[in-house]
N, C-alpha and C positions, 0 to 999 in steps of 0.2 A: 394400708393393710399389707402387710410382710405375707411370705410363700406358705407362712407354717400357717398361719391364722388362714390365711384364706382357702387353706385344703381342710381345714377343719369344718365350713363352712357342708351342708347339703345341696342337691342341686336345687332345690329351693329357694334357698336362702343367695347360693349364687347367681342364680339368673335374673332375682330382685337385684340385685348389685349392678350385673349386665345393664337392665333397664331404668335403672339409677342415672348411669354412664350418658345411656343414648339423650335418657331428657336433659339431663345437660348440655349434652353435645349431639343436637338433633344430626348432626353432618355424617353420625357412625348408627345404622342402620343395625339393633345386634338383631345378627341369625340366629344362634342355638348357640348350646355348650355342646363343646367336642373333647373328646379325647387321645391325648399323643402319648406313643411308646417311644421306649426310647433304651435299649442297653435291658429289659427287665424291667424298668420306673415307666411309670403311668402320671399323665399330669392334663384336669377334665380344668379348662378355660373356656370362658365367651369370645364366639368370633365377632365379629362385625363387617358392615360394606359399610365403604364409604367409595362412591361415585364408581364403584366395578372394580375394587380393589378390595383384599378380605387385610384385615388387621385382629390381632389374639392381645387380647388383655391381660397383661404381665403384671404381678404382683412387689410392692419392693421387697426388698432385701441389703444386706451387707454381707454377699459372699466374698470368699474368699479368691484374688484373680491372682494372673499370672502366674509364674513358673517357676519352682528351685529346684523340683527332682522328680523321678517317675513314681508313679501312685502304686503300680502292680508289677512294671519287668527288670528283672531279677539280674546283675550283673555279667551273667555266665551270656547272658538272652544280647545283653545290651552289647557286649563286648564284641559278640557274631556282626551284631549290626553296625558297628565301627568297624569294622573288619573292611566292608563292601561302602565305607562312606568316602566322598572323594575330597569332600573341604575339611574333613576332621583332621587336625593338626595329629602329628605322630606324638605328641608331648599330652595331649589333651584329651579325658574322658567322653566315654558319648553325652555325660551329662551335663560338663562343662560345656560342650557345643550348642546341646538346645541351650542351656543358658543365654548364651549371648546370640541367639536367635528371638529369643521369647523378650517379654515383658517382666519386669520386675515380681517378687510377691509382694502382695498388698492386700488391703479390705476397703473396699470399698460401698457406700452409702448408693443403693440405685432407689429411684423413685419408682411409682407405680404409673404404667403409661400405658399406651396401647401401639404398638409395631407392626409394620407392612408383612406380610406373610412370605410376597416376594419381591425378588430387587426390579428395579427400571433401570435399563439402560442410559445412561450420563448423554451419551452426546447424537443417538440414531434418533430419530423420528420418521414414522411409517406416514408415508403419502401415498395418495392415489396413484393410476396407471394413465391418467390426467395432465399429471403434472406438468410444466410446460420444461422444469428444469430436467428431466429421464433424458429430454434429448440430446444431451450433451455426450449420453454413455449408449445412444442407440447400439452400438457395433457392440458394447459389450452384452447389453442385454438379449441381443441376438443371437449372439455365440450360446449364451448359459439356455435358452431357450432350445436352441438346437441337441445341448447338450455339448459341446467340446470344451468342456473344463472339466480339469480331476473331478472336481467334487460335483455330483448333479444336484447336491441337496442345499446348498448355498455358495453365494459369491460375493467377498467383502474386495472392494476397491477401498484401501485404508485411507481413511479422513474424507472419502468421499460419497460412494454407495455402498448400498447390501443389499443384496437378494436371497430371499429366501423363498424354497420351493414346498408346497406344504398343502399335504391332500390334495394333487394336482393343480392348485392357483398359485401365481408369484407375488409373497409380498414385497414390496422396495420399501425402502428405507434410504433415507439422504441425512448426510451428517452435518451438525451445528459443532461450533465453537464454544464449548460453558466454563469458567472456572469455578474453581470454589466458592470461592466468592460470591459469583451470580448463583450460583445452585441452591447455599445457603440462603442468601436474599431471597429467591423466587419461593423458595419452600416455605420461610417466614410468612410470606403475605397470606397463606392460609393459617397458621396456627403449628405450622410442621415444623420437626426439626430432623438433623442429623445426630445419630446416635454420637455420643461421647465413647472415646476408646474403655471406657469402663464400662459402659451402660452395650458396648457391641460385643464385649466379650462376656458379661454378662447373656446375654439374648444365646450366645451363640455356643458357649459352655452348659448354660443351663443349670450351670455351680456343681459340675464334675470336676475335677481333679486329675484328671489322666490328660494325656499329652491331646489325642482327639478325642472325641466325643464317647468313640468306639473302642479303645483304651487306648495301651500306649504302645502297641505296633501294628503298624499296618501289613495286616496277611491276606494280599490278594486273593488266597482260596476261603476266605472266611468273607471278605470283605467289599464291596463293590465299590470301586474307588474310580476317579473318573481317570479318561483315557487310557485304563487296562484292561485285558480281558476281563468279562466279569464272569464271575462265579457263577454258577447253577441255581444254586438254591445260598442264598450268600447269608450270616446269619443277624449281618449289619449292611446297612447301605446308605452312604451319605448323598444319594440323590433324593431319601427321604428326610422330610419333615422330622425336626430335633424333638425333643421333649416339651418344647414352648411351640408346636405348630412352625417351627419358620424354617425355608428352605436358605440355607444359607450354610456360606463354609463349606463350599463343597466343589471347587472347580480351581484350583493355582492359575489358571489363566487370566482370571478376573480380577479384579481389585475395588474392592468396596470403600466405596470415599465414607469417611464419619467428620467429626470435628477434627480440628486444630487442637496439640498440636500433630494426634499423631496421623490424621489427614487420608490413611490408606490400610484398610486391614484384609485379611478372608483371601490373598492372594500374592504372588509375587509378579504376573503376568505371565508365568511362565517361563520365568527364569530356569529353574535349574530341569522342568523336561526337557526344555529347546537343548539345555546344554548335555545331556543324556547325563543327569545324576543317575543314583540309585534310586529304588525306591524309598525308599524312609527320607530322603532329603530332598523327594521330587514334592512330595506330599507336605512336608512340614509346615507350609504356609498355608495351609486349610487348619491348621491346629488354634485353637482360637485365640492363642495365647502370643502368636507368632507375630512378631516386630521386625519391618523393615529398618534396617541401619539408616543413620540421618545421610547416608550418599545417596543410598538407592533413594529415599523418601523426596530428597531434593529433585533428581532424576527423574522422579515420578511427576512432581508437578511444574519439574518445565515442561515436559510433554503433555500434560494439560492444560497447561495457560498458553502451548504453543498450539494447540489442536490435534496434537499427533497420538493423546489416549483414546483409543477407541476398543477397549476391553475394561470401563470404566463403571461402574454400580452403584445403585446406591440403594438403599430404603428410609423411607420414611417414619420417623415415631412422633406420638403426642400425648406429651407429658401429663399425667393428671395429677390436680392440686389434691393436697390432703384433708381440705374439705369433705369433698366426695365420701368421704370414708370414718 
């Protein structure tokens, strides 16, 4: 069932559909039908639990993905913003740049599945205060306790611990080693997979056309965008839930592992804030459309299969047969 048939549907007739699903797939627990805003569009899906995890039942479709030009800003708009970009070649449009930033255009065939709401951390796993291995970091854990680190609200030892300080308790977290590979595998043995770079931009567009979700410039006074001041009354905000319920796309620091080949989307790690881009080029890899180069991509998974990604994400989806429907 495609996005257009299934808005046609009543809530009736959807939430018979929801409970379709579950008896099938006793493992997804559905709650209710919800509804997501999103830019002005409204779009009423079935949530589900499955084990303390909420997943939104997504519809297929054949939208239209990736990139060749901007959907609403106007050359005069685009040309201010080249102005203040720092990797835009002097010989090269603002347009030609997201080009070869972004993903090809294309259309692509997505199934109908059902998606994690929100990502898991790749390589932290949260342990007791127990633990016999904390003692290795007692002197740090002491320090952050007392307070003498910048930050009083967490403490990341990379590839090692994390602390995080939260409602006055400390969670820990101790880090594993996973690659792709194992992540894949271990997801398999339940029925799960990793989204495909079609099926994540999909999820994550929502089959907009504009460079983010929120169009195609990002104006910190309209916008709540992460790591900036934010706005007052902001009249978009990507720390909220898309149009498909999912939190996702929304942080450059992160990088969302999907399939092979393209292995890493929803981030650059933080490439171009560490390196004080602008904003329009700090952001661009929150844009769902956004493709790491096969350097960086390479980059990226030596330092996973080395252990050294520890700003790694992921989510889960589960494909449903056309059966069902």
């Amino acid at each position: 069932m495609n996005k257009e048939e299934f808005e046609t549907l009543n809530p009736s007739e959807k939430q018979n559909l929801m409970l379709k699903i579950s008896a099938a797939h006793p493992q997804f627990k559905f709650l209710n039908l919800a509804t997501f805003s999103c830019g002005g569009d409204s779009f009423e899906t079935g949530v589900f639990d499955c084990k303390g995890s909420e997943f939104v039942f997504i519809p297929s479709g054949e939208p239209v993905l990736g990139w060749d030009d901007f959907a609403v800003l106007d050359e005069i708009s685009a040309a201010k913003i080249k102005e203040q970009c720092e990797f835009c070649g002097s010989e090269q449009s603002l347009r030609e740049y997201v080009a070869q930033q972004t993903s090809p255009l294309r259309r692509a065939k997505i199934s109908a599945m059902l998606a994690e709401r929100r990502v898991s951390e790749l390589s932290w796993f949260e342990t007791g205060a127990d633990d016999e291995r904390l003692k290795a970091y007692e002197r740090d854990i002491e320090q952050f306790l007392r307070g003498e680190y910048k930050s009083s609200s967490a403490l990341i030892l990379s590839g090692a611990l994390k602390l995080v300080r939260e409602e006055g308790k400390i969670r820990a977290f101790l880090f594993r080693d996973m690659t792709h590979e194992e992540l894949e595998a271990s997801l398999q043995k339940d029925g799960f997979s990793l989204p495909s770079e079609d099926e994540w931009e999909y999820l994550a567009g929502c089959g907009a056309r504009t460079l983010w979700r929120f169009g195609d410039e990002p104006d910190p006074s309209e916008v709540a965008l992460p790591h900036e001041k934010q706005p007052k009354n902001p009249k978009f905000s990507l720390f909220e839930p898309n149009l498909f319920g999912l939190f996702i796309a929304s942080d450059p620091y992160a990088v969302e592992i999907v399939n092979a080949p393209a292995y890493f989307k929803g981030g650059d790690g933080g490439c171009a804030f560490c390196g004080g881009a602008p904003l329009f080029e700090s952001v661009l890899s929150v844009s769902p459309f956004y493709a790491m180069d096969e350097a960086m991509r390479q980059d990226y998974l030596d330092f996973l299969s080395g252990g050294e990604l520890d700003s790694a994400i992921y989510r889960r989806i589960f494909r449903l047969k056309r059966e069902l429907f």
